[in-house]
VEXDREN-2710 file (C-alpha; in Angstrom, 1 decimal):
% VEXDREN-2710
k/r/px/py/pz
1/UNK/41.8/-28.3/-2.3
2/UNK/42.8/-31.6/-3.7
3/UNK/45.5/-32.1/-0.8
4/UNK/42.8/-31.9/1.8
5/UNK/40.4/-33.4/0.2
6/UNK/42.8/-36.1/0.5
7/UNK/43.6/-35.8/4.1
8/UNK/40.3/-36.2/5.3
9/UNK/39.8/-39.7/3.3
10/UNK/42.9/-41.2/5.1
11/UNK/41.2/-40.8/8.6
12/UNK/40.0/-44.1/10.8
13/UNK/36.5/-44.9/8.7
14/UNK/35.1/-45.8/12.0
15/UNK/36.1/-42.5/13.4
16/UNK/34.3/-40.4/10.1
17/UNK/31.4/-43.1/10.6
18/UNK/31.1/-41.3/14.0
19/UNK/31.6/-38.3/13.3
20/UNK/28.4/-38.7/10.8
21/UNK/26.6/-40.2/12.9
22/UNK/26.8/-37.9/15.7
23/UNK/25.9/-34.8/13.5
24/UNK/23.0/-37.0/12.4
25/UNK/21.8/-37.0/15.7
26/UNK/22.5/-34.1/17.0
27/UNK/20.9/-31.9/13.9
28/UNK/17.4/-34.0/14.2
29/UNK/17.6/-33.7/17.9
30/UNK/14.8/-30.4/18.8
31/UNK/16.4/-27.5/20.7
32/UNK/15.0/-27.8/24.5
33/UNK/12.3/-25.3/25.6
34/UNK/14.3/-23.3/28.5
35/UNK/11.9/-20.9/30.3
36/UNK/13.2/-17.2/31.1
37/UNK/12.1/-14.4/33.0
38/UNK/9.5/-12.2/30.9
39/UNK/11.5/-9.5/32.0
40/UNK/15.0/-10.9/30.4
41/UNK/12.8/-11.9/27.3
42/UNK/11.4/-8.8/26.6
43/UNK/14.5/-6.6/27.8
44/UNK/16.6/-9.0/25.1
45/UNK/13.7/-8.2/22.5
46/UNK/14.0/-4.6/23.4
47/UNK/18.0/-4.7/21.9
48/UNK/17.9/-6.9/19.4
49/UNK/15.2/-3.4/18.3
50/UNK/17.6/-1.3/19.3
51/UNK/20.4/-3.1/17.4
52/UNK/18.3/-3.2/14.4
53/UNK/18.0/-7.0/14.8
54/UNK/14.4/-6.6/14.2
55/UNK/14.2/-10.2/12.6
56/UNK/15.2/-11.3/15.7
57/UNK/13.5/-8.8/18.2
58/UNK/10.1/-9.6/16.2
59/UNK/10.5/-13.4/17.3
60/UNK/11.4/-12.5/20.9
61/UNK/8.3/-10.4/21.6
62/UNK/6.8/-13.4/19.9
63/UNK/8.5/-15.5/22.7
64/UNK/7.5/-13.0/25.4
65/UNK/3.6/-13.8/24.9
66/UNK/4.3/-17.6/24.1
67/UNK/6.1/-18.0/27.7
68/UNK/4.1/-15.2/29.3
69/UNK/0.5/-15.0/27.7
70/UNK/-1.0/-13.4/30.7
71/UNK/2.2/-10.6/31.6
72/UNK/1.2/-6.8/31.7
73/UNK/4.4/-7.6/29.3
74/UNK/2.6/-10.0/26.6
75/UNK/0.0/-7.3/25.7
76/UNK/3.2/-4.6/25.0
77/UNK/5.4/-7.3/23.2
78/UNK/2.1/-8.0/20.6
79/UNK/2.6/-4.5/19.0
80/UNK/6.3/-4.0/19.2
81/UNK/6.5/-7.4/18.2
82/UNK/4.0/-6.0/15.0
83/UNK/6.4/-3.1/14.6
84/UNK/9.5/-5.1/14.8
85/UNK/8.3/-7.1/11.6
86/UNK/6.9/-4.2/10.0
87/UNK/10.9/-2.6/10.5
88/UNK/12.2/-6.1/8.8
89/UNK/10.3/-5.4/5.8
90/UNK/8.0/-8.8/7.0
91/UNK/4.9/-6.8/5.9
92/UNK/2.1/-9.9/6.0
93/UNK/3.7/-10.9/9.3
94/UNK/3.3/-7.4/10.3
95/UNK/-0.2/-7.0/9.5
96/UNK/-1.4/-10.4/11.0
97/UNK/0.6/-9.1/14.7
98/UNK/-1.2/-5.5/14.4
99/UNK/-4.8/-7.2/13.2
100/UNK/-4.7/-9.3/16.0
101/UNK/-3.4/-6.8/18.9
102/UNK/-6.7/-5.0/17.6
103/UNK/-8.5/-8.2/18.0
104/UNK/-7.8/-8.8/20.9
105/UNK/-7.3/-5.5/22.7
106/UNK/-9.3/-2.9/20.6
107/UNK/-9.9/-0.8/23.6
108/UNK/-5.8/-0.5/24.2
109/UNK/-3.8/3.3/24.4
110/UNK/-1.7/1.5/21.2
111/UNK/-4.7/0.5/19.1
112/UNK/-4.3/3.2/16.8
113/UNK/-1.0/2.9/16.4
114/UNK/-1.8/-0.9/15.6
115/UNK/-4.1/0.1/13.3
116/UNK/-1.4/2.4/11.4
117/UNK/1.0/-0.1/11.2
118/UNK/-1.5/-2.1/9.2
119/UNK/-2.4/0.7/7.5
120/UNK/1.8/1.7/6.4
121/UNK/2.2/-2.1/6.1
122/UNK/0.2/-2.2/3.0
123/UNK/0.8/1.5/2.2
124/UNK/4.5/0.3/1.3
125/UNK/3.9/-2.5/-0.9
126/UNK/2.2/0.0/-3.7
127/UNK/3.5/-0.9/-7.1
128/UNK/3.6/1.1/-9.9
129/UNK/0.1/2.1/-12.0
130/UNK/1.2/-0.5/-14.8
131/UNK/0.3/-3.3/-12.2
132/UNK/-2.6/-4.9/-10.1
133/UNK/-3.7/-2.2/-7.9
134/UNK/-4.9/-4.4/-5.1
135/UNK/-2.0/-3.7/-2.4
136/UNK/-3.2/-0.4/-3.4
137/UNK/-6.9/-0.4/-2.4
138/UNK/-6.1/-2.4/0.6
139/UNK/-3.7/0.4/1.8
140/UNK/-6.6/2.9/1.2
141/UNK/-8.9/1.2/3.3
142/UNK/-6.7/0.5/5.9
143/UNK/-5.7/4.4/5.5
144/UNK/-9.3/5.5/5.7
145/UNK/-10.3/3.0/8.9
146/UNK/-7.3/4.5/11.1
147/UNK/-8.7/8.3/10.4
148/UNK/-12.7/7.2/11.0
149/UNK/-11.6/5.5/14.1
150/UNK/-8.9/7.8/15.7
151/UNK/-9.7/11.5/13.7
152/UNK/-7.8/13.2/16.2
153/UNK/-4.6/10.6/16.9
154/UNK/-1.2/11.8/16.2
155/UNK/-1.7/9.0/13.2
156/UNK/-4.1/10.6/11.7
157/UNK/-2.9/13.5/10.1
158/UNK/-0.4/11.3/8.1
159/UNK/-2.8/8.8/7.4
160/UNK/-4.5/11.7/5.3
161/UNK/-1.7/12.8/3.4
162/UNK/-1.1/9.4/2.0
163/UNK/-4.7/8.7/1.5
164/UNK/-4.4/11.8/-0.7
165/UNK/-0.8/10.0/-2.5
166/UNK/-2.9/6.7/-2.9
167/UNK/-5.8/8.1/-4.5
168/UNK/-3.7/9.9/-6.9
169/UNK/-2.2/6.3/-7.6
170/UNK/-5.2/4.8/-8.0
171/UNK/-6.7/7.6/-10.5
172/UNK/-3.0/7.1/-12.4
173/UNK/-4.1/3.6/-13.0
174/UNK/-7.3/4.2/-14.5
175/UNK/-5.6/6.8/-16.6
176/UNK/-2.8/4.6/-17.7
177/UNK/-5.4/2.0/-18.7
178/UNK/-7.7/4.8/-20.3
179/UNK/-4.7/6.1/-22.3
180/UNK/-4.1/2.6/-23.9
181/UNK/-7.8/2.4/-24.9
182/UNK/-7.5/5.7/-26.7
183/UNK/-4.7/4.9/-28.7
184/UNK/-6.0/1.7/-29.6
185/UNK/-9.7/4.0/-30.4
186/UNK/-11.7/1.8/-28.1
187/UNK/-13.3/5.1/-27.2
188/UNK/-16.4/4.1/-25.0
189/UNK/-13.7/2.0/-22.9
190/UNK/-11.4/5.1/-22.4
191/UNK/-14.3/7.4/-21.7
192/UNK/-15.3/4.5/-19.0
193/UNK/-12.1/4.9/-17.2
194/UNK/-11.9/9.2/-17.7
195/UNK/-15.2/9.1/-16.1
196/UNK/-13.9/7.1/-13.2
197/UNK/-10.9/9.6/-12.1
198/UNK/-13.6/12.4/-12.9
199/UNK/-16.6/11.4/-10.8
200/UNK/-14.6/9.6/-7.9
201/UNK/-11.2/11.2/-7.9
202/UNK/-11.6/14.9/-8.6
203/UNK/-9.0/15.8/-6.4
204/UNK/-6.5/14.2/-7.6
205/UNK/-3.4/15.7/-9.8
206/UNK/-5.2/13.4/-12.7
207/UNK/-8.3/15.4/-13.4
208/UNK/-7.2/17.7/-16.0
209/UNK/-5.9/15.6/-18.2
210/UNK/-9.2/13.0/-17.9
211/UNK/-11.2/16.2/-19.0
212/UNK/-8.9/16.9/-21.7
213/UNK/-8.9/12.9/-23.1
214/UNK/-12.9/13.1/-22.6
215/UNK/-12.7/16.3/-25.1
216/UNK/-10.6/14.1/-27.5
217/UNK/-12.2/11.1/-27.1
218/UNK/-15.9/12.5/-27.7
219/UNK/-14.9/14.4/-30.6
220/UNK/-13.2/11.2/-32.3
221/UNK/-17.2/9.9/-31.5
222/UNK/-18.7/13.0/-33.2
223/UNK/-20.2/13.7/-29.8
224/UNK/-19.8/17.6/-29.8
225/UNK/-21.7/18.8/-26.9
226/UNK/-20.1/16.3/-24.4
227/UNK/-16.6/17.5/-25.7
228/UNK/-17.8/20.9/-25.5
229/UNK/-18.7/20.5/-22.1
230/UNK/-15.7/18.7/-21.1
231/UNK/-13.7/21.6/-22.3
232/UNK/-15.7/24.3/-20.5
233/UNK/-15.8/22.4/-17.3
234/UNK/-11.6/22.2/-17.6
235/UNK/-11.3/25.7/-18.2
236/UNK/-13.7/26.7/-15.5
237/UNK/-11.5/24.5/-12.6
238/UNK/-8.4/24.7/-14.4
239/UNK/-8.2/27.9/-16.5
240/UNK/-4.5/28.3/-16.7
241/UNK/-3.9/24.1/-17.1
242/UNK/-1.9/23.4/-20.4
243/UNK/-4.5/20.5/-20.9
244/UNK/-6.9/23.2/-21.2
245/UNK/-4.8/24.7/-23.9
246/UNK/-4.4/21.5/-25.9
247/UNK/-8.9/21.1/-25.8
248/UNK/-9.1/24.6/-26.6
249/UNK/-7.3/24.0/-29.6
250/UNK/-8.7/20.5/-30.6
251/UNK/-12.2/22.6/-29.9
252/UNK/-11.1/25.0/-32.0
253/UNK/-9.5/22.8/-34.9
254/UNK/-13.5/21.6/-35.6
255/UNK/-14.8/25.4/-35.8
256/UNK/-16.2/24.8/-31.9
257/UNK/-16.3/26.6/-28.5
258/UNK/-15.9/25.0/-25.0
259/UNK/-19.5/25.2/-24.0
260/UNK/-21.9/23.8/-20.8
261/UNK/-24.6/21.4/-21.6
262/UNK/-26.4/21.4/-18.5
263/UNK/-27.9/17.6/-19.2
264/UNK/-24.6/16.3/-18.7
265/UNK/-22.7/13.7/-16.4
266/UNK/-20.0/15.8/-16.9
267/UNK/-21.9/19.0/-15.0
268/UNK/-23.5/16.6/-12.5
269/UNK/-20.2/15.1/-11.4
270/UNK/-18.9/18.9/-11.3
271/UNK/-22.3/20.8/-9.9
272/UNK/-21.1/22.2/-6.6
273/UNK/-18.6/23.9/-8.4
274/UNK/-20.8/26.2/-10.5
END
């Protein structure tokens, strides 16, 4: 290293002031605008996609409209060019291309697969229940929109599987958060958050266990009847659940019985099942 280091130093100084000079220039100077067939553009987009280039094949259906804004072409490049950054991991880019295909052509044969590229855009960015569930709600929406507007798409039927998967995420938060409250006994807090997964999430994996935690977290308030209830309703929906084994017992450590109070939220959320 020091030997060429020492090379270079005993060139001409005018000659390295040139050579500066002209890299200067040439690295400020902006790369000419050459205009290409929409054809070559979007055929070269199409195998940078095929190549799995799709940094690349994203910008060059971007070029596509830029050159060609009124092509038959432009319209097509707008969603591949939505999928291509949605296949390089460029989620926000991908969701601005697919939002504004829809914009601009709602009534297209590839809007609904616009809208489920915004929809599995935001789908994929769900973190895990210990942080902000915002990503999370956002993908739900998005989920729920693609199925209201296209019910019968070939999207649709996956959209529904994963709004199933990000419901169950979204109840796992609220019982991750209602689990800390109960071991720190802020008791009216967890039984907020219980409540939630039972009255909006009820078929979600979470619901036994939210029953069970509403038995233990009413009988740490001395509230008997609501714990009571809680038990009966878990081992009416989920007779064989384990989490109907552990209220049983905590029932049955305070000389009580699972047992249906009728004036409950508890019932109401539950009523079309009795």
């Amino acid at each position: 290293m020091q030997r060429q280091i020492l090379k270079f130093f005993s060139r001409p100084l005018a000659w390295v002031l040139m050579s500066a000079l002209l890299a200067g220039c040439s690295s400020n100077e902006p790369a000419a605008y050459v205009e290409q067939p929409v054809q070559e553009l979007y055929n070269k987009a199409l195998a940078d996609l095929n190549n799995e280039n799709y940094l690349e094949a994203a910008q060059g259906f971007d070029e596509v409209e830029r050159q060609h804004p009124y092509s038959v072409w432009s319209t097509k490049a707008q969603v591949m060019s939505a999928f291509a950054y949605y296949q390089s991991n460029q989620y926000d880019q991908a969701i601005l291309a697919a939002e504004r295909f829809i914009e601009l052509h709602p009534g297209n044969k590839d809007a609904a697969y616009a809208y489920y590229l915004v929809a599995i855009s935001y789908y994929e960015q769900i973190t895990g229940v210990e942080r902000d569930q915002k990503i999370t709600k956002q993908a739900l929406d998005a989920l729920q929109n693609l199925v209201r507007r296209f019910p019968n798409s070939e999207y649709a039927q996956d959209a529904r599987l994963k709004i199933d998967l990000t419901r169950d995420h979204l109840a796992g938060k609220e019982m991750a958060i209602g689990r800390y409250y109960l071991k720190q006994q802020y008791l009216i807090g967890a039984i907020n958050r219980f409540r939630i997964v039972v009255e909006q999430y009820q078929t979600t994996t979470h619901v036994p266990e939210a029953l069970h935690r509403l038995t233990e977290a009413y009988l740490m308030l001395g509230i008997k009847d609501e714990a009571q209830t809680a038990a009966a309703v878990l081992g009416y929906n989920f007779p064989g659940s384990e989490w109907y084994q552990d209220s049983y017992a905590l029932l049955d450590a305070n000389y009580l019985k699972p047992k249906i109070n009728e004036d409950s939220w508890i019932v109401k959320a539950w009523k079309s099942v009795f």
